[in-house]
C-alpha positions as CSV (number, residue, x, y, z in Angstrom):
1,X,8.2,10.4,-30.0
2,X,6.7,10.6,-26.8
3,X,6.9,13.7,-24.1
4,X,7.0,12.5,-20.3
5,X,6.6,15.3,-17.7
6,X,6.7,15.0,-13.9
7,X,5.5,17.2,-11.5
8,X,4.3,16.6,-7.6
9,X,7.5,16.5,-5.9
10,X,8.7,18.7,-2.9
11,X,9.8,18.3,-0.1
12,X,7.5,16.6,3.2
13,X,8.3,15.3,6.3
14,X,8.3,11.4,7.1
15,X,5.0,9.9,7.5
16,X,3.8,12.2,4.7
17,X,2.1,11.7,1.7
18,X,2.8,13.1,-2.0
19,X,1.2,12.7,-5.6
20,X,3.1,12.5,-8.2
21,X,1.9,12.9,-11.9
22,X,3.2,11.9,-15.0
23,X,1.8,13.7,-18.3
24,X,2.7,11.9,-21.5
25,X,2.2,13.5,-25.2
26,X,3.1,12.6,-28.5
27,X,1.7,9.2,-28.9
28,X,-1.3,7.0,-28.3
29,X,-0.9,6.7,-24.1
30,X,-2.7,3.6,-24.0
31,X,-0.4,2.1,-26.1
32,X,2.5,2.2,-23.6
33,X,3.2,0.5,-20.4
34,X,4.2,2.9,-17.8
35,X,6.6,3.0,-14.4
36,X,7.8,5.1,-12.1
37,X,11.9,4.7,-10.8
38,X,13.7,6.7,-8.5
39,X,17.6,7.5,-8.3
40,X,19.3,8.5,-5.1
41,X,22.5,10.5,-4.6
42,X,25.2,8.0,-5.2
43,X,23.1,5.2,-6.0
44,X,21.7,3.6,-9.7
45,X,18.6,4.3,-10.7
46,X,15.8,1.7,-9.3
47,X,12.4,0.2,-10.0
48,X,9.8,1.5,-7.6
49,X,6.2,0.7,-9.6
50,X,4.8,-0.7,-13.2
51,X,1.3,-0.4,-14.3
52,X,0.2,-2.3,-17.9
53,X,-1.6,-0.5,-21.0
54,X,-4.8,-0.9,-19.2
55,X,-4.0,-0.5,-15.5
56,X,-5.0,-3.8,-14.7
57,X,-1.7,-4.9,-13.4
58,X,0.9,-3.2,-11.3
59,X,3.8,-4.2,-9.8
60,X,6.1,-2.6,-6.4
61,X,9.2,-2.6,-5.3
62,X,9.1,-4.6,-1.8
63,X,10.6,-1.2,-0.4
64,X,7.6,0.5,-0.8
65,X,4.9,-1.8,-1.2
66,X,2.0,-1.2,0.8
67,X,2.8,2.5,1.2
68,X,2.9,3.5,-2.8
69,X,0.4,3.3,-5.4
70,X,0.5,3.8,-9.1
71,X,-1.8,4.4,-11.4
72,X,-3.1,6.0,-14.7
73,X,-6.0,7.8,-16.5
74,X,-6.0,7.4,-20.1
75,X,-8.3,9.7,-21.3
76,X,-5.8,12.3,-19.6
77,X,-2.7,10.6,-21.2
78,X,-1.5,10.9,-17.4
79,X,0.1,8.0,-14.8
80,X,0.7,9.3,-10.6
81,X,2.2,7.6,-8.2
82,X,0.3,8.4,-4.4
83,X,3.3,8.2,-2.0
84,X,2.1,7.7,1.5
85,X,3.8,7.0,4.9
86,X,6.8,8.1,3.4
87,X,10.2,8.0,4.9
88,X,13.7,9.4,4.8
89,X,15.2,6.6,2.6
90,X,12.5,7.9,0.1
91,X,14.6,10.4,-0.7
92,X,15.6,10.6,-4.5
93,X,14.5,11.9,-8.2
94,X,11.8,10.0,-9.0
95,X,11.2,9.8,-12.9
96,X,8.6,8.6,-15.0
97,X,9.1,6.1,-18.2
98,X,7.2,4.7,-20.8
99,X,7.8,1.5,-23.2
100,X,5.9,0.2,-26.1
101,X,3.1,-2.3,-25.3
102,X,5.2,-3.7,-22.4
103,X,6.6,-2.5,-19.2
104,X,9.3,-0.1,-18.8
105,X,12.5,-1.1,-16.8
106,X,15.8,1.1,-15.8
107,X,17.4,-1.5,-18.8
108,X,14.4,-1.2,-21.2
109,X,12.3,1.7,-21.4
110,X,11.3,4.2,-24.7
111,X,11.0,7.1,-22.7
112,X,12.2,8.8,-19.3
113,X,11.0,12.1,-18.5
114,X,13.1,14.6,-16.7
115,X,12.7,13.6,-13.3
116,X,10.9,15.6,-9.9
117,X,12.8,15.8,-6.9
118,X,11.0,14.2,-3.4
119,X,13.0,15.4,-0.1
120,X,11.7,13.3,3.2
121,X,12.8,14.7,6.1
122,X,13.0,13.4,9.7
């Protein structure tokens, strides 16, 4: 079993930046690929960044490409995602997962933690 726990969100205005953080437990860390996805009132649950085991690969949605970055520290069993530029359409929970020696998706992932709420206002 593995504990995922967000924390960073709040609310910022657009053109802001945030850090969100990700602390896993329960498992060996390394041994999961990790992502962060974000849900919207209304709307499903979406990809927003991967990182592999290592954090030699990432992946981004095209929607925020550019502007995010993910990335973890496995000697602190911990993954963030640095939000900058952020804008309005931003606007969701944003939750952390984690799945087996691969990369999570919305459709295949191990482990979601509870989700942190990021507000952009205009």
């Amino acid at each position: 079993q593995v504990q995922l726990v967000e924390s960073g969100g709040g609310l910022v205005q657009a053109g802001g930046s945030l850090r969100l953080s990700c602390v896993a437990s329960g498992r060996t860390f390394s041994n999961y690929g990790m992502g962060w996805f974000r849900q919207a009132p209304g709307k499903e649950r979406e990809f927003v960044a991967t990182i592999s085991t290592s954090g030699g690969s990432t992946n981004y949605a095209d929607s925020v490409k550019g502007r995010f970055t993910i990335s973890r520290d496995n000697a602190k069993n911990t993954v963030y995602l640095q939000m900058n530029s952020l804008k309005p359409e931003d606007t969701a929970v944003y939750y952390c997962a984690a799945r087996i020696l691969s990369r999570p998706s919305v459709a295949r992932s191990d482990y979601w933690g509870q989700g942190t709420q990021v507000t952009v206002s205009s």
